[in-house]
C-alpha positions in Angstrom: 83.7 111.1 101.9 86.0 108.2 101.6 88.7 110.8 102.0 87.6 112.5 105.1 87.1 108.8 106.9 91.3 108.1 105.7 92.0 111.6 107.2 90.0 110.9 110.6 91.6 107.5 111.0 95.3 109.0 110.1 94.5 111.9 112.2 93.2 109.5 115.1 96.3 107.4 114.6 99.0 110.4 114.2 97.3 112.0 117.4 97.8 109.0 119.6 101.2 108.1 118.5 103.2 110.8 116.6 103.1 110.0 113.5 101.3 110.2 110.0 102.5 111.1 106.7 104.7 108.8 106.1 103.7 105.7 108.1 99.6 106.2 107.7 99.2 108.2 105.0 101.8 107.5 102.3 100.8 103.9 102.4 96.9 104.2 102.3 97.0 106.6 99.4 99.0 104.4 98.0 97.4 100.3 98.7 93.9 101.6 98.9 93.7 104.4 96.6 95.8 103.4 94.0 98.2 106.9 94.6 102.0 106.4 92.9 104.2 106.5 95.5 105.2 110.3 94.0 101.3 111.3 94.3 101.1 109.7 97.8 104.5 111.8 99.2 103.5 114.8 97.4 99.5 114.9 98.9 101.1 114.0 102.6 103.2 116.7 102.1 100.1 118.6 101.1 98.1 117.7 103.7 100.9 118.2 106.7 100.7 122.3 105.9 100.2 124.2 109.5 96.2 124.0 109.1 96.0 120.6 109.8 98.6 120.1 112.5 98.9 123.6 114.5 96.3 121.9 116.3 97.3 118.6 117.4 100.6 121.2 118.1 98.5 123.0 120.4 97.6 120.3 122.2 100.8 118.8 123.1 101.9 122.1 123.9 99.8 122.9 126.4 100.4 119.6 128.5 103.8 120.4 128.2 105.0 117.4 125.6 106.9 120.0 123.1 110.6 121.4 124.0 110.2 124.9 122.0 113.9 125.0 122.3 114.2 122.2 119.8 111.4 122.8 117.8 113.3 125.9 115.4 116.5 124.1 114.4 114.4 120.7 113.8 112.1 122.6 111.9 115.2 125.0 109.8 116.7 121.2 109.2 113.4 119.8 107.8 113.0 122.4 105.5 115.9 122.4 103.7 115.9 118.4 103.9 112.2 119.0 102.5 113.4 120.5 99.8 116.7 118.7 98.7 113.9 115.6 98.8 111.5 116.7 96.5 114.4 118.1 94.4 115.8 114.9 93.9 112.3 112.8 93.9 112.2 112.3 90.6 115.4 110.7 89.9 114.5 108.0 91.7 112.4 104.7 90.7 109.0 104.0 92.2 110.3 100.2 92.6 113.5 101.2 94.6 111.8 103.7 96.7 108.9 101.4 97.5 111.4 99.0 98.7 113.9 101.5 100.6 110.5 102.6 102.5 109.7 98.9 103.3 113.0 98.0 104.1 113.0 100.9 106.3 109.5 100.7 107.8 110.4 96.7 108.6 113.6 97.8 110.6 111.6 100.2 112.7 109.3 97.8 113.3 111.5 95.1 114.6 113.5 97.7 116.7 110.0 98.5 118.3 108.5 95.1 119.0 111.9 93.8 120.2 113.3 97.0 122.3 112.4 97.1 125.9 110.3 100.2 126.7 113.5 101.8 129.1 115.7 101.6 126.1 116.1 104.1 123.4 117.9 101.3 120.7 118.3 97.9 122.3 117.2 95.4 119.5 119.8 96.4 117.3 121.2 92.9 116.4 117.5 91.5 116.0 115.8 94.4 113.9 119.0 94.2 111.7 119.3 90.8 111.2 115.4 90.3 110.5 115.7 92.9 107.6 118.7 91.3 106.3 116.8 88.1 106.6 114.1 90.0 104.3 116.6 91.7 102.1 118.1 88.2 101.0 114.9 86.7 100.8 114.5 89.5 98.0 117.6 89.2 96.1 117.1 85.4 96.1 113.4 85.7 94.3 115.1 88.6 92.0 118.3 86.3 91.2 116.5 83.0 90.9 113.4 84.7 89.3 110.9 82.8 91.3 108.8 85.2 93.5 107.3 83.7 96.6 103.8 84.2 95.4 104.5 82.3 92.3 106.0 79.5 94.2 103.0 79.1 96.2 101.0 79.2 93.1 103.0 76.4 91.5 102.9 74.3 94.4 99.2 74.9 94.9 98.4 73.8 91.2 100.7 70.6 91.8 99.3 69.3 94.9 98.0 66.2 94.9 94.3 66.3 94.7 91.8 64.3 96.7 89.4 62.2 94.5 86.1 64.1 93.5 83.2 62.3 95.5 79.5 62.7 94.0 76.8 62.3 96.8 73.2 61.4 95.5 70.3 61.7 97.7 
């Protein structure tokens, strides 16, 4: 049941704004289901077969949102990028492509808070400096060997304290 509700919230989500797999999906399998990244790609993957989207398709084609033209070399591209992807999967680790994914998901993010609506890439300068920003932030915890979250921990356990006040009634 769990399952159906992720698929009717992805679905939900992928219908309204074009996406799914990889942005909805990927991660929820992942953070809430305790997926490996691998298992997470591969069920996506899995679940994206024509059954599930033909329809959603359907729909966008008949209010004239799909450019059929475009559609065949797209699709001849994807499946040979498909491919050369899962090929190679497994030669990468989890760890670097967690972080290449959430390097790459924070870039898109910045380009779309910060992009005005008329432009196609405007925010260029902001969404790359913001991920470089987070990028040295990383290397910094990995080069000094102080993550943040241990940081805040240390500084949590050294804070001064305020005195311990018994009330009787």
């Amino acid at each position: 049941m769990k399952f159906i509700a992720l698929g009717l919230i992805v679905g939900m989500m992928s219908g309204v704004l074009g996406l799914g797999g990889g942005v909805f999906l990927v991660p929820a399998l992942i953070f809430l289901f305790g997926f490996s990244p691998h298992q997470a790609q591969g069920t996506s993957l899995g679940v994206l077969i024509p059954p599930i989207g033909i329809f959603a398709a359907l729909e966008y084609y008949r209010k004239g949102y799909i450019d059929v033209s475009v559609v065949g070399f797209i699709c001849l591209g994807f499946i040979f990028g498909a491919y050369a992807g899962a090929f190679f999967v497994d030669r990468i680790p989890v760890a670097t492509m967690r972080r290449v994914f959430g390097f790459f998901m924070f870039f898109i993010a910045l380009q779309m808070v910060f992009t005005h609506p008329d432009q196609r890439v405007g925010a260029v300068f902001p969404s790359t400096f913001g991920t470089a920003l987070l990028a040295m932030v990383w290397w910094l915890e990995r080069r000094f060997g102080i993550p943040l979250p241990r940081a805040r921990r240390y500084l949590d356990a050294h804070r001064r304290q305020s005195p311990a006040i018994e009330y009787q009634i």
